[in-house]
N, C-alpha and C positions, 0 to 999 in steps of 0.2 A: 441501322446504328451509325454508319458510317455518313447516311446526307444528315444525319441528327448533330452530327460531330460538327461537319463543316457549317450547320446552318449556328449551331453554339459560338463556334468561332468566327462567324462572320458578323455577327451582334457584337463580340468582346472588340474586335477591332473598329468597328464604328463607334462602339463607346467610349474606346482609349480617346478619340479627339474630344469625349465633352468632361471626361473626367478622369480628374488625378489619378494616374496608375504610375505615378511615381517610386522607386524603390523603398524598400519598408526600411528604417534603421536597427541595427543591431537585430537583421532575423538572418532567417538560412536554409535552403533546403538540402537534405542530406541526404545519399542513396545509403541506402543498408541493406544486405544483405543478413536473414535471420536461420542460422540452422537451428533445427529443432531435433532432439535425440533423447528419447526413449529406452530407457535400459533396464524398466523394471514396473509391474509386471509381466510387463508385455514389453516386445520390443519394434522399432520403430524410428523413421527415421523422416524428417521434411523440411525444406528448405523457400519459405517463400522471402519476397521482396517487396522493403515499404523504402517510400519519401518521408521519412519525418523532418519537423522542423525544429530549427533551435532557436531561441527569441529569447534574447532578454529583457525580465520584467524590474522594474522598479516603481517608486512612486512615480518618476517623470515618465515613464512609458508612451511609446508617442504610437499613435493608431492609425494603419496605414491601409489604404483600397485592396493590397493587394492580401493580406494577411492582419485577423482581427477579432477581437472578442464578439461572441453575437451568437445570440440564438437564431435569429433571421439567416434564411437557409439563401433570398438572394441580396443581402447584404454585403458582399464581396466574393471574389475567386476563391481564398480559403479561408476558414474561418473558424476558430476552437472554440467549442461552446464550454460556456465558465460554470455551469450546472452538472457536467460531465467529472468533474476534478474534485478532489479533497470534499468536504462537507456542505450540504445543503441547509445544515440547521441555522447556520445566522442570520443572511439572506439570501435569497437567489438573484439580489438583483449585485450583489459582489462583485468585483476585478478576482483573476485569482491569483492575485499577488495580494490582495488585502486578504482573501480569506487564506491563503497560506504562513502571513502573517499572525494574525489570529490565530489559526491553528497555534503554532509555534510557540506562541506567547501561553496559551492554558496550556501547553505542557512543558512549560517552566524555562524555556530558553528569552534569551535578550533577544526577538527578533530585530529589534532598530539596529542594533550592531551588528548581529552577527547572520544577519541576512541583509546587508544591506543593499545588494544585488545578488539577484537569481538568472542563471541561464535554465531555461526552460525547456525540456525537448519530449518533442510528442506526436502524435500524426493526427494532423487534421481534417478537419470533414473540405470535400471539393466540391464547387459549386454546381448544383444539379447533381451530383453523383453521390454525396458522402462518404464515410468513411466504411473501411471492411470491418477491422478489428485493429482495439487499440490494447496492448496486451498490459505494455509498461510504459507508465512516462517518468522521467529521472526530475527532479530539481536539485540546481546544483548553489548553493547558497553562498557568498563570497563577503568578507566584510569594507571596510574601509580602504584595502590596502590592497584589495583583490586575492587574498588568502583564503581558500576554502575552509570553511566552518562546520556544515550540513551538508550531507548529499539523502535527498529523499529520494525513496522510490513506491510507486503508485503504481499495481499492479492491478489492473483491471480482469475481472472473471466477465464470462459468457455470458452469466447471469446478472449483471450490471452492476454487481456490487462490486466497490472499490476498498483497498486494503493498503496501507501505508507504513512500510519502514523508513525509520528516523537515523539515517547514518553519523554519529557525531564525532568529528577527525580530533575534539580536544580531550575523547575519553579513550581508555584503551578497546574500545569494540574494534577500532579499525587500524589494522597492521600494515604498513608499506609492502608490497608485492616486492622478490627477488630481482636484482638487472636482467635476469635473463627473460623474465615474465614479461608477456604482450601487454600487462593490464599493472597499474600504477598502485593502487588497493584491495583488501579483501576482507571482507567481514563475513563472520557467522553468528546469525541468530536464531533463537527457537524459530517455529514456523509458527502463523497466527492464524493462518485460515484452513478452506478446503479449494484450491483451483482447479480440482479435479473431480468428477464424480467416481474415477478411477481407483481416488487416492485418500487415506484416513488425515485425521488433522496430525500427526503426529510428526515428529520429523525435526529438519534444519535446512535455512537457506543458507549459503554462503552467496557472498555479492562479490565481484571482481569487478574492476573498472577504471578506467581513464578519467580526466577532467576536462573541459572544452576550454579552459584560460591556461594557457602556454605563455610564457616568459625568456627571452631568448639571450644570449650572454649579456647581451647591449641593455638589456632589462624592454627590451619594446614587447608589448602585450600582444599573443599573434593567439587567434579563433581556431582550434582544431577540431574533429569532428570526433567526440567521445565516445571509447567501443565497453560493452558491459558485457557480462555473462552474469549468468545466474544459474546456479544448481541446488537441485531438490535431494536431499538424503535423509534415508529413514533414521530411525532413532539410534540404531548403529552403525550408525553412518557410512551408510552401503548408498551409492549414487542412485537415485531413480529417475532424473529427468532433469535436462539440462537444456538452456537456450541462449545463444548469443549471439549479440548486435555487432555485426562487423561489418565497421562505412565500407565504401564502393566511391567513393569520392572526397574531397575537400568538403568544407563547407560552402555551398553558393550562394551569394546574397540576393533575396528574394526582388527579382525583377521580374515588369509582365512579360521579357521573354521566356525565363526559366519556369517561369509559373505556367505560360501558353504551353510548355515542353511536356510538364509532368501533366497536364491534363489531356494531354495529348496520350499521355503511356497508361492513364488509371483505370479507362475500360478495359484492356488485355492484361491489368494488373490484376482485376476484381475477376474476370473472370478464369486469369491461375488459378488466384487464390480457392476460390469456390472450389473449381476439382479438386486442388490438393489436401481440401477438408473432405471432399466426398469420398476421396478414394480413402482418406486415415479414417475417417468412418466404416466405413466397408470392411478395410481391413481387422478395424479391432473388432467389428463387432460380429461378422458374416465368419470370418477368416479362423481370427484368433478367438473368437468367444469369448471377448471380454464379461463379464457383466458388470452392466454400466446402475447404480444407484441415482435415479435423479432426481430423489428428493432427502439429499445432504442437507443439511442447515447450513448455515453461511455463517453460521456467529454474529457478532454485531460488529457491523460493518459501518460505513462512511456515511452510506446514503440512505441508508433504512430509517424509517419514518421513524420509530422509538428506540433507534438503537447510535446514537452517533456518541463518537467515543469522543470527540472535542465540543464539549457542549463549555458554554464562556465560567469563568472561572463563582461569576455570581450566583449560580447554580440556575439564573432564569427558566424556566420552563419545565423543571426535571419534579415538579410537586405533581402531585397523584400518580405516582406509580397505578399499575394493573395490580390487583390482588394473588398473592404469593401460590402462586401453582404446587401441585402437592411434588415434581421432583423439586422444585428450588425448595422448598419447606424439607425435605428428609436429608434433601444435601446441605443446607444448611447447619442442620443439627448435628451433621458426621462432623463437620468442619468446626463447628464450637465444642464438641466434646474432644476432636482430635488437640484444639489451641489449649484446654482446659489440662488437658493430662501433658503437653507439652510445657506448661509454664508451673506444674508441679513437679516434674522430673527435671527441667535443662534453667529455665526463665522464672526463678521463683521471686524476683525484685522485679520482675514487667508488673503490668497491670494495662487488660487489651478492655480498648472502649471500641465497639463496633455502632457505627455510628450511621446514617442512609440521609441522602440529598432529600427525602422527602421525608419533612418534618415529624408526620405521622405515625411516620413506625418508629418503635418504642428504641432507644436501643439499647443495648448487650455490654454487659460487663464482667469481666473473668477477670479476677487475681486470687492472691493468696496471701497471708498472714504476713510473709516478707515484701509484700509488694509495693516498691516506692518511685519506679519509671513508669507513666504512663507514656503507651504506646495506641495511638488513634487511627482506625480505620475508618476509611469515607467511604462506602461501600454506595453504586453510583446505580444498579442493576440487579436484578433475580439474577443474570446472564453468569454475575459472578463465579455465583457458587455452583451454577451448573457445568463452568468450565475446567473448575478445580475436581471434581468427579472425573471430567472427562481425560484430563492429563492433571493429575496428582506429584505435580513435577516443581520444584521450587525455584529452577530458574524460567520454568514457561509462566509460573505465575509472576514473579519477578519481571519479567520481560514482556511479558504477555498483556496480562492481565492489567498493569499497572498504566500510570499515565506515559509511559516510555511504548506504549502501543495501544489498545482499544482503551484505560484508561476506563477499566470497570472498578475499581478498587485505587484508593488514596492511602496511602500510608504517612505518618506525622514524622514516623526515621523509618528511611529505606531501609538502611544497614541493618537495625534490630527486626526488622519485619523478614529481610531474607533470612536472618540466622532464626529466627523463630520457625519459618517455613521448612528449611532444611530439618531442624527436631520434629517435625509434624509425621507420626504414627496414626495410622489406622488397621492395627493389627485387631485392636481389639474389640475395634467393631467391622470386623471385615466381613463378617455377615449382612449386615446392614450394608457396608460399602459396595458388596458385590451385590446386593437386592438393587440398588439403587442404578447403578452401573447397568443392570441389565434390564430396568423400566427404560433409561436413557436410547441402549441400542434399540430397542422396541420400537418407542415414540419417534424416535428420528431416522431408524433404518441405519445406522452406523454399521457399515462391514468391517471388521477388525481384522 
């Protein structure tokens, strides 16, 4: 390993004289320190150590030897591959500042303004080496004036699917942190996926976290290295699992000598990391007896073939759905009998048109004798109605479900669509709901 090292390194310095290893602009490499902590079911506790970087993307983005978009693995020293991040279904051959643009734009934000620069932060793959595990990368969206607008977060599973919360600092989701708090903001949102085989979907993240654009009395703009946490809490919001990013240094701007540095640290990085997954393996599963479930569904995720939840606003591509499986068929009928008895008892001036991106299917109309609001549903997935089974919850559908996250379901007015959801009974088919419910745990192994 070691004459592997130096014969690596003794090519990168004969190459420096034939090509530009000039410093990158606007990037950075950041040491973090990541505790990880466990408090429920099982408890647990681990600390490993990454480099990520911070880069800011824009249209003028300038693309430098040393750090660089690229699927090609000896294309440069690091190098972030743009098929790894946010959605595959537009193109794969995208920048991923156009496709986080895009993104942004079908789920109804002004990305020209209010993304009009992104700091980017993420760990990148090393040349020859690649990367270990990339858990979360943040985008941090800034407009005109360099005022935070958006902060994304992009949490990667084991299982390579990727899952995106949308932090927006001009709605009330997001609350300023106390002076005495390490962390600047803090949001709580339903949870949308499963990052656990350990864990049910049900739950709340909260987000904590710093910004990387610092402004100093004088008004001069100075690069800080942004610290996050994130914590998992069940539905009663009892903590289950907590991780946070806490720098180990400034930001450094990425030069071939800092970049010769860290590749120098990532084989005794890669092989911590490795035992400290083998030993948390060992422990949960030899030790503590966890039982581990490893075939959870993922929901519809970023990168699954027919499941992307920013597909572009003209519906391209979403005709011929798969023919309607019998739970999406019985969970759909709980769910139009449940809107039917609700718009006779609470909503008797609605009138709901359930409506589907593909042409084909018929759709669905419920009102009543008073009925003079129409209220329109774009229903985009079967995934829908199988999700409203699984959390019968009106702000994970609101939250969830909507284009503010997987963006299986369109509503014509939010507002009447949650106050609609909140009336939503199924007492009186709770026979059927619990039939239903428990084909679900069957077919997909859900431990509750």
């Amino acid at each position: 390993m070691i004459e592997a090292i130096a014969i690596i390194l003794s090519l990168l310095v004969v190459a420096s004289f034939f090509v530009d290893f000039s410093p990158t602009q606007d990037a950075y490499h950041i040491h973090y320190r990541t505790p990880h902590r466990r408090l429920h079911p099982f408890k647990g506790t681990f600390e490993p150590r990454f480099h990520h970087s911070l880069i800011k993307l824009n249209k003028g983005s300038t693309v430098g030897r040393l750090l660089r978009e690229s699927s090609n693995r000896f294309s440069t020293l690091f190098r972030i591959i743009p098929t790894n991040y946010l959605t595959n279904k537009y193109s794969k051959n995208m920048s991923i500042y156009d496709n986080l643009i895009q993104t942004l734009k079908d789920r109804g934000f002004d990305a020209d303004k209010r993304a009009n620069s992104v700091y980017f932060s993420t760990l990148p793959s090393v040349f020859l080496l690649g990367s270990t595990v990339n858990n979360i990368s943040h985008y941090y969206c800034y407009n005109d004036q360099d005022e935070i607008e958006l902060v994304l977060w992009e949490l990667h599973n084991s299982s390579r699917d990727r899952h995106l919360y949308i932090l927006d600092h001009r709605s009330n989701q997001v609350s300023s942190a106390s002076e005495s708090s390490e962390y600047m903001y803090h949001c709580t949102l339903p949870r949308s996926f499963y990052i656990s085989a350990a864990d049910t979907r049900k739950g709340f993240y909260r987000f904590s976290y710093t910004l990387p654009i610092h402004k100093t009395e004088e008004g001069i703009k100075e690069i800080k290295s942004p610290r996050s946490k994130v914590t998992l809490f069940d539905e009663n919001m009892q903590a289950i699992f907590t991780s946070r990013f806490i720098p180990e240094s400034e930001p450094i701007p990425i030069t071939f000598q800092s970049t010769i540095a860290i590749i120098l640290k990532k084989p005794l990085q890669n092989f911590s990391l490795f035992f400290i997954f083998l030993q948390r393996f060992y422990v949960i599963t030899i030790v503590q007896k966890v039982k581990i479930n490893r075939n959870v569904p993922q929901g519809i995720t970023l990168n699954r073939k027919y499941g992307s939840p920013t597909q572009s606003t003209d519906e391209i591509g979403v005709l011929g759905w798969a023919d309607e499986d019998m739970l999406a068929s019985r969970a759909r009928r709980v769910f139009e009998k449940a809107l039917a008895r609700a718009l006779n008892e609470s909503h008797r001036d609605l009138k709901v048109v359930i409506r589907y991106t593909d042409k084909l299917i018929p759709e669905t109309h419920l009102e009543t004798p008073e009925s003079k609001t129409e209220l329109t549903l774009l229903v985009r997935s079967w995934e829908f109605y199988k999700q409203i089974i699984v959390a019968p919850n009106a702000d994970y559908v609101y939250n969830i479900l909507t284009q503010r996250c997987e963006d299986l379901v369109r509503a014509s007015d939010d507002r009447r669509f949650y106050e609609l959801l909140r009336d939503l009974k199924t007492d009186s088919h709770s026979w059927m709901y619990t039939r239903i419910r428990e084909w679900f745990v069957k077919l997909t192994c859900i431990k509750d």
